[in-house]
Steps between C-alpha positions, in 0.01 A plus 500: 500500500686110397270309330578129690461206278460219764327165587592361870777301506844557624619629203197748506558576854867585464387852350216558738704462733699777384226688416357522868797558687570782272157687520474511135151589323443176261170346332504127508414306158462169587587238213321224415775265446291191441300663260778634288490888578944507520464420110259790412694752291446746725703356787756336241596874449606553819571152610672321219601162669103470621532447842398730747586716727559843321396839551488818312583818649328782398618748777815593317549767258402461102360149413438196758776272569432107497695290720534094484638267679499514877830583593516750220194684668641437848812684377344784329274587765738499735722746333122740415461463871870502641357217720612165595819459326831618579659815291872405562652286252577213716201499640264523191764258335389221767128615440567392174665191575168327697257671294687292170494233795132541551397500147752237382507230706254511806196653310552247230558181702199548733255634181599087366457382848131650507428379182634130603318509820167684404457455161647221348360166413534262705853269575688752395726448805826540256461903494325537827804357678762686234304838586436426830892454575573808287258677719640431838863540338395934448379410827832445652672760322258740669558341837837562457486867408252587775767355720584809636240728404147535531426592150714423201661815392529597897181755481146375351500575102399386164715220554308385772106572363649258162601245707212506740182383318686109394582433853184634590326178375815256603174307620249440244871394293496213666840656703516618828757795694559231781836478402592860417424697844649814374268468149206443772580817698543723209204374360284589816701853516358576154147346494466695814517880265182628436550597179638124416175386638287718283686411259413107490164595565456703190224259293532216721168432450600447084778223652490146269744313643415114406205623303645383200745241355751434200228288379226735514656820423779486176492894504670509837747174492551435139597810336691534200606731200145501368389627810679809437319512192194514603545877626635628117137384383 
């Protein structure tokens, strides 16, 4: 059994992805994010950055291993299953390459973008614009590598279910795939999987997007050090 420390939103859904298209036995734990549960002490021990996802798997021998991170726990399930990743070194060395892609540049832009478009106070057109254009720019670096392929590693794999869930939502980012067919296509390809779909399903219902603001909510959009803090008390 992997205990699955979630909340639905593409970060959360990168793992559940991975989860369901694997067949793996997990219990959900869904995180209160607004209401401060990442800072608990509990989770700070095996989260320590305080974001979510992370899971701990307790199907291995001797004590439970924690995971954080999503492309850390894309990687090490995919070498406990032997799924979705290439074995050969070139091949897991490009796996590498747009996972560090994912996680460093795409994931990050559009996570500012949603904050600029949804979240924000208003005229705050400065980083809604920067992020925006930052956004679309990971855009085109995906339309180029899906040039001549219809995933990005060549077969579907953990590269593909990280990169997924933020052009999932191209939409309510205030972008749009109109100008990156191939993005479009593989998009459709992959929301098509059933387990992909069950995946963004999993606590829809518990969804907030737009429910709450940088004005209204300082434990989501104005964290600092002391934040942190709270979870050693």
């Amino acid at each position: 059994m992997i205990d699955f420390y979630y909340a639905p939103t593409p970060n959360g859904w990168k793992v559940a992805i991975m989860l369901e298209e694997c067949g793996l036995d997990y219990e959900t734990h869904l995180l209160r994010l607004s209401q401060g549960d990442q800072f608990k002490p509990d989770y700070l021990a095996i989260s320590p950055n305080a974001k979510m996802p992370a899971i701990v798997d307790r199907d291995v021998p001797g004590d439970p291993v924690s995971v954080f991170e999503s492309g850390a726990i894309l990687i090490y399930l995919a070498e406990k299953t032997g799924r979705f990743m290439p074995t050969d070194p070139l091949g897991r060395k490009e796996a590498l390459e747009w996972l560090f892609w994912q996680v460093g540049n795409q994931g990050p832009m559009a996570g500012q973008l949603s904050h600029f478009k949804n979240y924000a106070p208003e005229d705050q057109d400065y980083g809604f614009k920067r992020y925006r254009g930052e956004y679309e720019r990971n855009l085109a670096v995906l339309e180029r590598r899906l040039s001549a392929r219809d995933y990005i590693l060549g077969d579907y794999s953990i590269a593909d279910m990280i990169a997924f869930p933020w052009a999932f939502i191209a939409k309510p980012l205030g972008s749009s795939l109109e100008d990156f067919p191939k993005v479009a296509a593989w998009r459709a390809r992959i929301k098509e999987r059933p387990a992909v779909r069950r995946a963004i399903d999993l606590h829809k219902d518990r969804q907030n997007r737009g429910q709450h603001t940088a004005e209204n909510n300082d434990l989501l959009f104005n964290q600092s050090a002391e934040h942190l803090k709270m979870g050693e008390r």
